[in-house]
C-alpha positions in Angstrom: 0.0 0.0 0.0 3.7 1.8 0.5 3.0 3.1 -3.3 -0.2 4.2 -3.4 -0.3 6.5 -0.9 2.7 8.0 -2.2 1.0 8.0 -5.8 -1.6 9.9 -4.4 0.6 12.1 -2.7 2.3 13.0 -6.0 -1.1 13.1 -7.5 -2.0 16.5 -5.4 1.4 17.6 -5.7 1.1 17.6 -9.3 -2.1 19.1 -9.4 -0.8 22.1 -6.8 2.3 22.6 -9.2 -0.2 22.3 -12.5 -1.9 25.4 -10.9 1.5 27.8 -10.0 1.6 26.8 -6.2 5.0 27.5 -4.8 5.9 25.2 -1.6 6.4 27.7 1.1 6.2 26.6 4.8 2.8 28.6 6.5 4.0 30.8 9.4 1.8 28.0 12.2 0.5 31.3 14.0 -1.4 32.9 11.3 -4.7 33.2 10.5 -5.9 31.6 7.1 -5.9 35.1 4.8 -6.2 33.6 1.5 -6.3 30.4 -0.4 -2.9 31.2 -1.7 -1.3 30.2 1.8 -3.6 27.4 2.5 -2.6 25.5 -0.8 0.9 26.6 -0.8 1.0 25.1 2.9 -0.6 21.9 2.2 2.3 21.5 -0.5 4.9 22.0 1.6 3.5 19.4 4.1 3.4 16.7 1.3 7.0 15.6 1.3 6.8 14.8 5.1 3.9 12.7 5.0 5.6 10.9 2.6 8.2 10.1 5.3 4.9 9.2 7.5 4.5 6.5 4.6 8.0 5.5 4.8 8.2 5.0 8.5 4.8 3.5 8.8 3.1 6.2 10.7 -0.2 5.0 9.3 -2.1 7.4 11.3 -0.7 10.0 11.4 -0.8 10.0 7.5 -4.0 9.4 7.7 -4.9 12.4 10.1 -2.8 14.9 8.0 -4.0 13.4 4.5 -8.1 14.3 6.0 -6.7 17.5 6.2 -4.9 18.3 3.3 -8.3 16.8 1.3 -10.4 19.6 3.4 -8.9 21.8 2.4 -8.5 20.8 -1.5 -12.3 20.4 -1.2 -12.8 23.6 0.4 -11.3 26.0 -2.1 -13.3 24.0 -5.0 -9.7 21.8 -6.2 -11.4 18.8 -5.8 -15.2 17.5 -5.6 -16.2 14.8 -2.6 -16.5 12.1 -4.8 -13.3 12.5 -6.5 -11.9 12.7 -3.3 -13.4 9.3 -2.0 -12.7 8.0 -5.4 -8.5 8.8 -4.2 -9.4 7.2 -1.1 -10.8 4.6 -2.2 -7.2 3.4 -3.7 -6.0 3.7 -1.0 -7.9 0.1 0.5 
């Protein structure tokens, strides 16, 4: 299951880059202000969940990857079902 929750993580990566998100670390104090620092957060955390993967931190992958779909959902990136259809590749 090792590659396909990497695939998937290269999957939003991908789409992020597709759509001129730069990986920028979010200053963890700050208020959301923009959708511009909520994606180009989520980005940046990709590459450590990948580690999550890679170490078999299952939940905590798990916990972070709900997150990083919220908020691909939120700013209209990605529909429900398209996320439950990444999901479901994930089983």
């Amino acid at each position: 299951m090792i590659d396909e929750e990497i695939s998937l993580l290269k999957k939003y990566q991908k789409h992020l880059e597709k759509i001129h998100v730069k990986m920028v670390k979010a200053d963890f104090d700050a208020h959301l202000s923009d959708k511009k620092i909520a994606l180009e957060h989520i980005l940046s955390r990709l590459p450590e969940m990948e580690n999550f993967v890679r170490e078999g931190q299952k939940e905590k992958f798990f916990r972070w990857l709900g997150f990083i779909q919220g908020v691909l959902w939120s700013f209209g990136e990605f529909s429900i079902n398209e996320l439950r259809d990444h999901n479901r590749l994930l089983k």
